[in-house]
PyMOL Python script that loads the backbone (N, CA, C, O; Angstrom):
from pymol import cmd

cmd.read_pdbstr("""\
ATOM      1  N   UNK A   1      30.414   6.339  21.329  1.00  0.00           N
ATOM      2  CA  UNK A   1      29.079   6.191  21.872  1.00  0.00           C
ATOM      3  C   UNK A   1      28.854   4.760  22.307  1.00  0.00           C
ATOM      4  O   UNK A   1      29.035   3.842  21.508  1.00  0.00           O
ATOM      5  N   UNK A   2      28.461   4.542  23.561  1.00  0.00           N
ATOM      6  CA  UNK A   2      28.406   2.809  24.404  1.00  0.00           C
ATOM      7  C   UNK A   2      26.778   2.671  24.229  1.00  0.00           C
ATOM      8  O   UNK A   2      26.182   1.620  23.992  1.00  0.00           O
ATOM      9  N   UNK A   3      26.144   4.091  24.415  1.00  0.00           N
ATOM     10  CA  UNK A   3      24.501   3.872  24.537  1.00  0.00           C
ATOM     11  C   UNK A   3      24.187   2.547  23.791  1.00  0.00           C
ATOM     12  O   UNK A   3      24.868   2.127  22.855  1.00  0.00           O
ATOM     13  N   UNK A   4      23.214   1.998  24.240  1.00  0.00           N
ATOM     14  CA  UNK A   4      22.432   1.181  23.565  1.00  0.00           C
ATOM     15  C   UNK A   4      20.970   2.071  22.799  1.00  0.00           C
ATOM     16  O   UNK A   4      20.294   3.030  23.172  1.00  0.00           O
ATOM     17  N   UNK A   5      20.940   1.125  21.502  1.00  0.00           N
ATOM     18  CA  UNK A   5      19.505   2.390  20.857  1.00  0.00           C
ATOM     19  C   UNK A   5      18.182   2.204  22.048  1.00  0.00           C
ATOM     20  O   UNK A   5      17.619   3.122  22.643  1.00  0.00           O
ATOM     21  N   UNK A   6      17.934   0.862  22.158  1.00  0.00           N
ATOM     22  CA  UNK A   6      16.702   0.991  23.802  1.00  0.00           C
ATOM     23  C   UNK A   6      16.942   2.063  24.609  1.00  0.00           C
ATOM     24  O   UNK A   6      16.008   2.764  24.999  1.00  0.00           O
ATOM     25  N   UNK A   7      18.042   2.272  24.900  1.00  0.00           N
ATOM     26  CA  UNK A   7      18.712   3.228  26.412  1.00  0.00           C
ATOM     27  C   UNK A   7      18.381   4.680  25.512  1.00  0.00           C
ATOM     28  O   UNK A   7      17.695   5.486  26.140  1.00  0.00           O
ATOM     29  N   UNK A   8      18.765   5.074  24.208  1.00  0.00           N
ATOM     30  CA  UNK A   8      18.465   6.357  23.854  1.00  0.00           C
ATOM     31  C   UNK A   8      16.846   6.280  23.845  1.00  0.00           C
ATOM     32  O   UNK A   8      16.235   7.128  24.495  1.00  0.00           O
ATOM     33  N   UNK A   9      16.074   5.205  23.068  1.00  0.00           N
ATOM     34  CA  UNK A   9      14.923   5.543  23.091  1.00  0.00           C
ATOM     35  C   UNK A   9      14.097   5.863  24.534  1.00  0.00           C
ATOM     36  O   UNK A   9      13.082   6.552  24.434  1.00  0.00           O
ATOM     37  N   UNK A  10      14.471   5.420  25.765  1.00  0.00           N
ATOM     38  CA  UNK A  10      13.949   5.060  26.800  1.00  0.00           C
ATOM     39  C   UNK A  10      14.127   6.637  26.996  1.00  0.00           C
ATOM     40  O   UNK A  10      13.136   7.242  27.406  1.00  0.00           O
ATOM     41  N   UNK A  11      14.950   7.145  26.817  1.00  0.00           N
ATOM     42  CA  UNK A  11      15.272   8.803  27.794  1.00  0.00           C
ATOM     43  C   UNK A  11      14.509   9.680  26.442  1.00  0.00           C
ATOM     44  O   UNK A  11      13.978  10.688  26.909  1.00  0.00           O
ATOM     45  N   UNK A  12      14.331   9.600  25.115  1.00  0.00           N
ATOM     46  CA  UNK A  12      13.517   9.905  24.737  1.00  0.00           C
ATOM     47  C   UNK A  12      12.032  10.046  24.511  1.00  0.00           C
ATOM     48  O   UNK A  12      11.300  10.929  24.063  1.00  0.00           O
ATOM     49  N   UNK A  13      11.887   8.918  24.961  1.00  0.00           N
ATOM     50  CA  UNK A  13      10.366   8.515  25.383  1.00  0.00           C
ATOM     51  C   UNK A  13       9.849   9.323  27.070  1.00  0.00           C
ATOM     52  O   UNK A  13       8.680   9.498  27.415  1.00  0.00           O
ATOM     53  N   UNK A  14      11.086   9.699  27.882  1.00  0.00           N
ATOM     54  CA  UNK A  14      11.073  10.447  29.417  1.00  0.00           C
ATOM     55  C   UNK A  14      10.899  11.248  28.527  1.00  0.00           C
ATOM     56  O   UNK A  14       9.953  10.550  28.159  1.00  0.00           O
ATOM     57  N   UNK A  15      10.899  12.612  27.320  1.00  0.00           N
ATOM     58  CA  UNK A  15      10.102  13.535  27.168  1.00  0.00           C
ATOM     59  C   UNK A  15       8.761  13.461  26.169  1.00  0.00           C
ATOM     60  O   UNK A  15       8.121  14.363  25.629  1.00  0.00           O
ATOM     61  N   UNK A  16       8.677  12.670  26.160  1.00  0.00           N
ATOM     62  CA  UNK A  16       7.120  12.816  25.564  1.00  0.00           C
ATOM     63  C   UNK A  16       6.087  12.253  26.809  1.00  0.00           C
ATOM     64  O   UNK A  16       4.920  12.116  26.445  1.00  0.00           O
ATOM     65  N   UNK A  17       6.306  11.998  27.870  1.00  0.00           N
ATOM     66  CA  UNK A  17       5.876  11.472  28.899  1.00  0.00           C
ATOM     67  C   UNK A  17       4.728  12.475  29.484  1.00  0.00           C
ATOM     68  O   UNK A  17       3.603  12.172  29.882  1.00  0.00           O
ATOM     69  N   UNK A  18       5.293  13.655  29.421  1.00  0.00           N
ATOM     70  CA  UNK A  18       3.770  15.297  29.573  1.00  0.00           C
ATOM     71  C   UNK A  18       3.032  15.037  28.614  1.00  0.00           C
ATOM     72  O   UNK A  18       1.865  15.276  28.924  1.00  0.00           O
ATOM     73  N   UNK A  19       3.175  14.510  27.176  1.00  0.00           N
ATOM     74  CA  UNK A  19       2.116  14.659  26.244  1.00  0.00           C
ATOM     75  C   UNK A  19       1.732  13.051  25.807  1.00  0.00           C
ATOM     76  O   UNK A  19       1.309  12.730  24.697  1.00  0.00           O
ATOM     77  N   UNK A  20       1.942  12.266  26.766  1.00  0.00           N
ATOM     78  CA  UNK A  20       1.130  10.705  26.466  1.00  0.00           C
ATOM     79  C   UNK A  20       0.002  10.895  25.522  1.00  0.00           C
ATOM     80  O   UNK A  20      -0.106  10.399  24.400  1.00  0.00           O
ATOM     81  N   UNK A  21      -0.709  11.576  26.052  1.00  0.00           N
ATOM     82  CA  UNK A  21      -2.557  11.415  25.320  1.00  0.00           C
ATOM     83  C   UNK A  21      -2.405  12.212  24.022  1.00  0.00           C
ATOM     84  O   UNK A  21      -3.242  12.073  23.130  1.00  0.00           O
ATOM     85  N   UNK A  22      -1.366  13.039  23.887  1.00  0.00           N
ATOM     86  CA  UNK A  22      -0.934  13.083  21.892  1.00  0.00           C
ATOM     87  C   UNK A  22      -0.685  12.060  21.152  1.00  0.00           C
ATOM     88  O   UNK A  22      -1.107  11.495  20.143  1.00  0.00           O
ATOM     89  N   UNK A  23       0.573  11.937  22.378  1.00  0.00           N
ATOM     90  CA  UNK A  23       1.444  10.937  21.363  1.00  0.00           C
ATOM     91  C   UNK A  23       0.793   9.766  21.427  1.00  0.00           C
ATOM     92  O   UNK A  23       1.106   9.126  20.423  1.00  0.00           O
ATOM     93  N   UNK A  24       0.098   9.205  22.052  1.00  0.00           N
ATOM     94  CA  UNK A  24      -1.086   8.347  22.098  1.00  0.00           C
ATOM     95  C   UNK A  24      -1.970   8.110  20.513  1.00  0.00           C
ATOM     96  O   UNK A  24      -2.125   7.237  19.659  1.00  0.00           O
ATOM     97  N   UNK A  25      -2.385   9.485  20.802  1.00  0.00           N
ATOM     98  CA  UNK A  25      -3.474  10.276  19.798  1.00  0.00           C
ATOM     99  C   UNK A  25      -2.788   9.648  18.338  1.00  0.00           C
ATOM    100  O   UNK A  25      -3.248   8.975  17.415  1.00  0.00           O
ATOM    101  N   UNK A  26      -1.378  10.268  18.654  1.00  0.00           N
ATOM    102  CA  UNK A  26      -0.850  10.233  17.036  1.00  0.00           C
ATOM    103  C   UNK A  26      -0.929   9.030  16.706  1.00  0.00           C
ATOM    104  O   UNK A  26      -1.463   8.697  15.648  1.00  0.00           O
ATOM    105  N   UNK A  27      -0.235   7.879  17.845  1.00  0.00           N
ATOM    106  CA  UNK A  27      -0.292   6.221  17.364  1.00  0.00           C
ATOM    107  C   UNK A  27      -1.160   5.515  16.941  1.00  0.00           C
ATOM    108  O   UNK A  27      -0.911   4.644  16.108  1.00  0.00           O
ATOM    109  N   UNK A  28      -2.095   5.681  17.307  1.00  0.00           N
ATOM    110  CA  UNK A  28      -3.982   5.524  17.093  1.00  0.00           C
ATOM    111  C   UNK A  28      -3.773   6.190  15.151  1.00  0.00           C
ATOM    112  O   UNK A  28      -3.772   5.497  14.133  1.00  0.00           O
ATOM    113  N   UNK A  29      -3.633   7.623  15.265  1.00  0.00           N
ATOM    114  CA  UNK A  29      -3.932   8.148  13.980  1.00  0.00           C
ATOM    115  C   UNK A  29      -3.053   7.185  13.248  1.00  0.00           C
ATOM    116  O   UNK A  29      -3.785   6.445  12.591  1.00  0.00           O
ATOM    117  N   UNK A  30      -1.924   6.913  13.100  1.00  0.00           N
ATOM    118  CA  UNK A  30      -0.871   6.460  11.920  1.00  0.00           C
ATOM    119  C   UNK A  30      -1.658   4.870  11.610  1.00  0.00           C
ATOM    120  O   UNK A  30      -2.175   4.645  10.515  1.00  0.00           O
ATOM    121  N   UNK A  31      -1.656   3.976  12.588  1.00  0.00           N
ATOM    122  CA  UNK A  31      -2.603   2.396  12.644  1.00  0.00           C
ATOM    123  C   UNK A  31      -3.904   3.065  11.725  1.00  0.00           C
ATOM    124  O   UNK A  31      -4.118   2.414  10.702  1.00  0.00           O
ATOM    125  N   UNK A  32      -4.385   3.703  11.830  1.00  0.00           N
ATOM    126  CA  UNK A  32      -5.676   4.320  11.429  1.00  0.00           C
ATOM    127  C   UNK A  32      -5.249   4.289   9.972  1.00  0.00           C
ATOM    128  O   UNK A  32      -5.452   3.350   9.202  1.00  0.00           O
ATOM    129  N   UNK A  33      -4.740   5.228   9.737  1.00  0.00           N
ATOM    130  CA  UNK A  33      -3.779   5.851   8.312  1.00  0.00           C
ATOM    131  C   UNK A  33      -3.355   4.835   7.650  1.00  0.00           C
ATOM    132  O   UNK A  33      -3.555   4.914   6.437  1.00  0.00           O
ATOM    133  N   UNK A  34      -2.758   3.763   8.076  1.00  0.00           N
ATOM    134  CA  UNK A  34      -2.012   2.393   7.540  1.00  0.00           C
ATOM    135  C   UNK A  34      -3.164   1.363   7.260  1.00  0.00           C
ATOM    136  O   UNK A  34      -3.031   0.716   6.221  1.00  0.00           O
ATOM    137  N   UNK A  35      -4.232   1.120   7.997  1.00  0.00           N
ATOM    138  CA  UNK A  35      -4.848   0.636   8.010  1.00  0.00           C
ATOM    139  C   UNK A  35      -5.621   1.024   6.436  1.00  0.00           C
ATOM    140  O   UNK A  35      -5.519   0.432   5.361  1.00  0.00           O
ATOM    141  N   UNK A  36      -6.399   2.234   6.796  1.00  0.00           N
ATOM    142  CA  UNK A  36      -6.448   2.717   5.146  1.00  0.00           C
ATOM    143  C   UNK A  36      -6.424   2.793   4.101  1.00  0.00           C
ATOM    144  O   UNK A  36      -7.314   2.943   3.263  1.00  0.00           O
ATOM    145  N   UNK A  37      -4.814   2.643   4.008  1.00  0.00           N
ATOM    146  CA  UNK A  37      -4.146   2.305   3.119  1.00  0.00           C
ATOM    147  C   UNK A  37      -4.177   1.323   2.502  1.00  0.00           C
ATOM    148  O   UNK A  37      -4.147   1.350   1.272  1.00  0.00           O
ATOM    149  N   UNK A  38      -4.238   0.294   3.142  1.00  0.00           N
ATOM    150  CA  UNK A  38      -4.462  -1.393   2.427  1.00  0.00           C
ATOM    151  C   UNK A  38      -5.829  -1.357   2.362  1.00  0.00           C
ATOM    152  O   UNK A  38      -6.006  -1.575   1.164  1.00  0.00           O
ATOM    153  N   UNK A  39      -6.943  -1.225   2.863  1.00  0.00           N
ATOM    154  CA  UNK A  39      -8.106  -0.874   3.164  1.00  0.00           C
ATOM    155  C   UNK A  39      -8.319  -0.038   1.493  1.00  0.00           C
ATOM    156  O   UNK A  39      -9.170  -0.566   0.778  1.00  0.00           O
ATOM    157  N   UNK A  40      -7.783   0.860   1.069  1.00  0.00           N
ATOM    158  CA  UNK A  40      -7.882   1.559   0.044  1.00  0.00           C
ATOM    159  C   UNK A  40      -7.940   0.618  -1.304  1.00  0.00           C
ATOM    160  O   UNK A  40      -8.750   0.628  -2.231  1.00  0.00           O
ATOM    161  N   UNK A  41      -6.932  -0.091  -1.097  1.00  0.00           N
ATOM    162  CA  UNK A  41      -6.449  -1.377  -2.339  1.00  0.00           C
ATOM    163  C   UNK A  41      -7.651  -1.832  -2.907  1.00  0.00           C
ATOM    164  O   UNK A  41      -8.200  -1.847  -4.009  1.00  0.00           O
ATOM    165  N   UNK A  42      -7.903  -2.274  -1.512  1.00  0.00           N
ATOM    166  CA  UNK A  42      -9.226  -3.618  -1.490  1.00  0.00           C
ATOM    167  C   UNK A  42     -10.255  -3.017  -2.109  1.00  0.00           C
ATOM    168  O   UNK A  42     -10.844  -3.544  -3.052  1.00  0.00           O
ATOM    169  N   UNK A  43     -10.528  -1.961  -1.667  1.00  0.00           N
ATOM    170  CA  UNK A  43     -11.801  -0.992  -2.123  1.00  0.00           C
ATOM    171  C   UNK A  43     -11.811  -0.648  -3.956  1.00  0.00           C
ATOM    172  O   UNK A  43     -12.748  -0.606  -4.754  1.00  0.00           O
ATOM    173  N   UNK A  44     -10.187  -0.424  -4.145  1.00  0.00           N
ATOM    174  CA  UNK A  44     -10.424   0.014  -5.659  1.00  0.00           C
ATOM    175  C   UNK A  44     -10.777  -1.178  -6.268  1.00  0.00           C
ATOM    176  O   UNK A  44     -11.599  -1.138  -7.184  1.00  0.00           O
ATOM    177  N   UNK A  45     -10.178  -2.496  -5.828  1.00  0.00           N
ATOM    178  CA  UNK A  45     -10.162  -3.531  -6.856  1.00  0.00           C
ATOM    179  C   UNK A  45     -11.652  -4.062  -6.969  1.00  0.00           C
ATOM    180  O   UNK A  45     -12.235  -4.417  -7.993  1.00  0.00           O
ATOM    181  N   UNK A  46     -12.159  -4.027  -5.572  1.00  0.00           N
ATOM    182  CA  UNK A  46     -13.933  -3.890  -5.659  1.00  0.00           C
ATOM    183  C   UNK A  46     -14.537  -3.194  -6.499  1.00  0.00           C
ATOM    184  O   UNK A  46     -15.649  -3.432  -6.970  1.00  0.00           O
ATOM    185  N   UNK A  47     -13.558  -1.934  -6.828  1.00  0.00           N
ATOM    186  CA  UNK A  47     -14.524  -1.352  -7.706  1.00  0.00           C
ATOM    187  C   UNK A  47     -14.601  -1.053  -9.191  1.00  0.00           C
ATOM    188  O   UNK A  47     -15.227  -0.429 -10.049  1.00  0.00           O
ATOM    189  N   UNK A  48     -13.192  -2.193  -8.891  1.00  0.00           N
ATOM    190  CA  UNK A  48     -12.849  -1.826 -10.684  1.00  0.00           C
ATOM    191  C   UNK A  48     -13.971  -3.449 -11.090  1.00  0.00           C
ATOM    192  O   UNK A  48     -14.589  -3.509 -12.153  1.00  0.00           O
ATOM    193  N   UNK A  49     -14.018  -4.402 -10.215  1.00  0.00           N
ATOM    194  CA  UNK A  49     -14.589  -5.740 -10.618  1.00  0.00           C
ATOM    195  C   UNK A  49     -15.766  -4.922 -11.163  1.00  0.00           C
ATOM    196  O   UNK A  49     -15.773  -4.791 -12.387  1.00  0.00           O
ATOM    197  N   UNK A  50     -16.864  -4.288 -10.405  1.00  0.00           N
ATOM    198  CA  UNK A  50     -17.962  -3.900 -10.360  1.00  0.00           C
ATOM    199  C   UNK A  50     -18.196  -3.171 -11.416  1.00  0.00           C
ATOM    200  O   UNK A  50     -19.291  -3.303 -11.964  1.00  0.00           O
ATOM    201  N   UNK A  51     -17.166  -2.173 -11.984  1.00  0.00           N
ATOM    202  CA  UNK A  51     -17.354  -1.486 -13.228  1.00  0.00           C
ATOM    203  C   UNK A  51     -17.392  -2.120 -14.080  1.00  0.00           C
ATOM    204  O   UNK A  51     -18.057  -1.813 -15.070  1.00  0.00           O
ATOM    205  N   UNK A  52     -16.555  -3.446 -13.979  1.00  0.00           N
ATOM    206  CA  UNK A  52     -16.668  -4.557 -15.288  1.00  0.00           C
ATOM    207  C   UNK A  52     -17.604  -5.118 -15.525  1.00  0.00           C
ATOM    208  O   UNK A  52     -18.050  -5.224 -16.667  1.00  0.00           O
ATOM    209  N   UNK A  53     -18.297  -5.770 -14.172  1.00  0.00           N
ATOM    210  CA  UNK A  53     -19.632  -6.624 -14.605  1.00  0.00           C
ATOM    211  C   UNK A  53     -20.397  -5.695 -13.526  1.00  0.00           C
ATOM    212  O   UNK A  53     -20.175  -5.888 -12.331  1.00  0.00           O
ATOM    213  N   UNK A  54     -21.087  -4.924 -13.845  1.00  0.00           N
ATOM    214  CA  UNK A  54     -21.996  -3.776 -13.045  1.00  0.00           C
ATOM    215  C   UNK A  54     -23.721  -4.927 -13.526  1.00  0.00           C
ATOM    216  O   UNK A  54     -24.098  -5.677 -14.426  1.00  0.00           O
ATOM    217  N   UNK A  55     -24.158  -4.438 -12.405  1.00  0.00           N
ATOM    218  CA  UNK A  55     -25.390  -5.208 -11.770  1.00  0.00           C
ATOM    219  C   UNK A  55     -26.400  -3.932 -11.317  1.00  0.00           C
ATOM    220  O   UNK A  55     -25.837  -2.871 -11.049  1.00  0.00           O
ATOM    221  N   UNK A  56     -27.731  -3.991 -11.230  1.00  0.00           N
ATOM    222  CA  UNK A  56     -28.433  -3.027 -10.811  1.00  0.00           C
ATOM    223  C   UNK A  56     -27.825  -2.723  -9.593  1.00  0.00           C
ATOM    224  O   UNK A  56     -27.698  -1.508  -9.748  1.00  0.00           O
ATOM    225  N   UNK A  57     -27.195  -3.044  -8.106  1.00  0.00           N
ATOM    226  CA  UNK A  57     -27.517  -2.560  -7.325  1.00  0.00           C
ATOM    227  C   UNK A  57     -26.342  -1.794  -7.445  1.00  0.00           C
ATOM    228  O   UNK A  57     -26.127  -0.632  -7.099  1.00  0.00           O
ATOM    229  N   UNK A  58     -25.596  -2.645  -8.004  1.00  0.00           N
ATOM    230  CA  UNK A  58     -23.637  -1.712  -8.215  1.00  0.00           C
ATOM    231  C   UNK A  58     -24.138  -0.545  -8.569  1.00  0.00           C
ATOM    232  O   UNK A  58     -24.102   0.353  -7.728  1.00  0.00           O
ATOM    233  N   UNK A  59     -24.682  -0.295  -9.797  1.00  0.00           N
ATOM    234  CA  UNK A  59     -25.061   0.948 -10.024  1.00  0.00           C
ATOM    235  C   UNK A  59     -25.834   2.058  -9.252  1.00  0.00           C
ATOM    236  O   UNK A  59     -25.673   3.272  -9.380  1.00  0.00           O
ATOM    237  N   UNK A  60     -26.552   1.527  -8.571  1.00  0.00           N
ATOM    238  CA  UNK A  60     -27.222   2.468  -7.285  1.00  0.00           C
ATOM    239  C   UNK A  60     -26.223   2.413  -5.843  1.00  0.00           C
ATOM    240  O   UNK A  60     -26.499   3.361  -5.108  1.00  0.00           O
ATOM    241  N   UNK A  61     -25.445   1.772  -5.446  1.00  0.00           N
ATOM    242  CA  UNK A  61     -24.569   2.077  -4.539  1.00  0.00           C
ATOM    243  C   UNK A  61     -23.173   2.578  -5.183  1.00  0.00           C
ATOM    244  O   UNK A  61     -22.353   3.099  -4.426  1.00  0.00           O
ATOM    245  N   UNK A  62     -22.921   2.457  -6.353  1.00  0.00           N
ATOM    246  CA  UNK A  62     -21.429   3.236  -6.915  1.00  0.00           C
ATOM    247  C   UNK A  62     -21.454   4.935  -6.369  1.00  0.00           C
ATOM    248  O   UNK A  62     -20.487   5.394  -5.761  1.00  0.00           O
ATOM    249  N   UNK A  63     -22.368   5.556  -6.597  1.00  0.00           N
ATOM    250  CA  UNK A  63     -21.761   6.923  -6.299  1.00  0.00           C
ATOM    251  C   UNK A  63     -21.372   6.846  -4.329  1.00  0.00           C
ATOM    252  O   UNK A  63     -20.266   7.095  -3.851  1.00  0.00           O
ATOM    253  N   UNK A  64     -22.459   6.493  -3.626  1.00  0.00           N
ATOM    254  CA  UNK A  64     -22.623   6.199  -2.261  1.00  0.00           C
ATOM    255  C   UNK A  64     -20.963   5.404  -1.934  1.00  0.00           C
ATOM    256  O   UNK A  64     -20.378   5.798  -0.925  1.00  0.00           O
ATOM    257  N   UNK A  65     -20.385   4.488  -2.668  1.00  0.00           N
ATOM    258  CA  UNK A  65     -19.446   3.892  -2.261  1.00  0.00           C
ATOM    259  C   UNK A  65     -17.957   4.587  -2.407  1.00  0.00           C
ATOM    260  O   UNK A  65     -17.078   4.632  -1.547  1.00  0.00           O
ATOM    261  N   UNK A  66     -17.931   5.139  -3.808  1.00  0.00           N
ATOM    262  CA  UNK A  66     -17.195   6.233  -4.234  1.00  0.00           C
ATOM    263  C   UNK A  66     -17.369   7.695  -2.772  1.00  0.00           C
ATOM    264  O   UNK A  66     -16.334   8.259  -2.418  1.00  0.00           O
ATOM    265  N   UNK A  67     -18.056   7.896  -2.443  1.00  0.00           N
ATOM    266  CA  UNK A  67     -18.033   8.899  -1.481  1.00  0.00           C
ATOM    267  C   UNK A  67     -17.031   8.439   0.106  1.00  0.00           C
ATOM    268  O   UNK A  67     -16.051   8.950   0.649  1.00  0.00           O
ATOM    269  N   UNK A  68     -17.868   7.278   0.403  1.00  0.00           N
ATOM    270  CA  UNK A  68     -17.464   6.739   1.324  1.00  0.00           C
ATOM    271  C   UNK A  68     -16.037   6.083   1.177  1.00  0.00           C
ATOM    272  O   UNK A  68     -15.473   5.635   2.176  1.00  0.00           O
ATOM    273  N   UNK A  69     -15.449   6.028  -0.087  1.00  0.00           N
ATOM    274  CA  UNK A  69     -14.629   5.179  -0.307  1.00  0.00           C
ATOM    275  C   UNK A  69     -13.307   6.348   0.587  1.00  0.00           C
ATOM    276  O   UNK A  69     -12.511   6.083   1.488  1.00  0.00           O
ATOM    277  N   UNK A  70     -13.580   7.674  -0.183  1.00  0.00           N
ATOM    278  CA  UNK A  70     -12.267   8.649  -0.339  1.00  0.00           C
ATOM    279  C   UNK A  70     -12.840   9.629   0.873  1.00  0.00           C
ATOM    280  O   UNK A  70     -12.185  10.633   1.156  1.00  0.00           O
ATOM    281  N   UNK A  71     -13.836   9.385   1.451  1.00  0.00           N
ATOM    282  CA  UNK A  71     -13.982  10.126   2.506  1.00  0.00           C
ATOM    283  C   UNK A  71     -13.165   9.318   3.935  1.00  0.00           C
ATOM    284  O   UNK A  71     -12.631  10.011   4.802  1.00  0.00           O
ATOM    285  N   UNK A  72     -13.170   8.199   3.988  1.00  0.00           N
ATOM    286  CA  UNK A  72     -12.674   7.344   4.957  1.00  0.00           C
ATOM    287  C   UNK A  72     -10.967   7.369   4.531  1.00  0.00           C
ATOM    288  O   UNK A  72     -10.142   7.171   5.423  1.00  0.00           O
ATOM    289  N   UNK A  73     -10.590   7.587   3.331  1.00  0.00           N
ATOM    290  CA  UNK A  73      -9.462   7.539   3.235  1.00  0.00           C
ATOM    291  C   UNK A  73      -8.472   9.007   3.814  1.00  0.00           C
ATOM    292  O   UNK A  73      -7.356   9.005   4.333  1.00  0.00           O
ATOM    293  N   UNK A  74      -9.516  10.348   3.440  1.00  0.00           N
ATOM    294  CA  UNK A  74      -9.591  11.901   3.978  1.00  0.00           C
ATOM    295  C   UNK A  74      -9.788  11.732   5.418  1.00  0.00           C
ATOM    296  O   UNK A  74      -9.888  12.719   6.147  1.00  0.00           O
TER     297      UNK A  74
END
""", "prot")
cmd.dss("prot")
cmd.show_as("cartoon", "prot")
cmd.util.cbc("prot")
cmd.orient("prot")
């Protein structure tokens, strides 16, 4: 095999070329997904601080944040 991996990807990429605005779609979703993910971290460690030293408002936005937390992650 002489191919270069660019040269295979390039003629692989000629068939996803009919479905751009998927495969588009999907690239968007995964950045999204990854993003999340670290995004997720940040959120628990926010919320483990907050359980430790909880404050009136922590306590009235904990359930609201908890929703939003694992709904954005869904």
């Amino acid at each position: 095999m002489t191919d270069s991996g660019w040269v295979i990807y390039k003629r692989l990429l000629g068939y996803v070329k009919p479905h751009w605005r998927a495969f588009a779609l999907a690239v968007v979703g995964f950045v999204v997904y990854a993003a999340s993910s670290t995004a997720l971290a940040e959120m628990m460690k926010r919320l483990i601080d907050g359980i430790q030293n909880p404050d009136a408002a922590f306590r009235f936005f904990l359930p609201l944040f908890v929703i939003i937390m694992f709904s954005a992650r869904g």
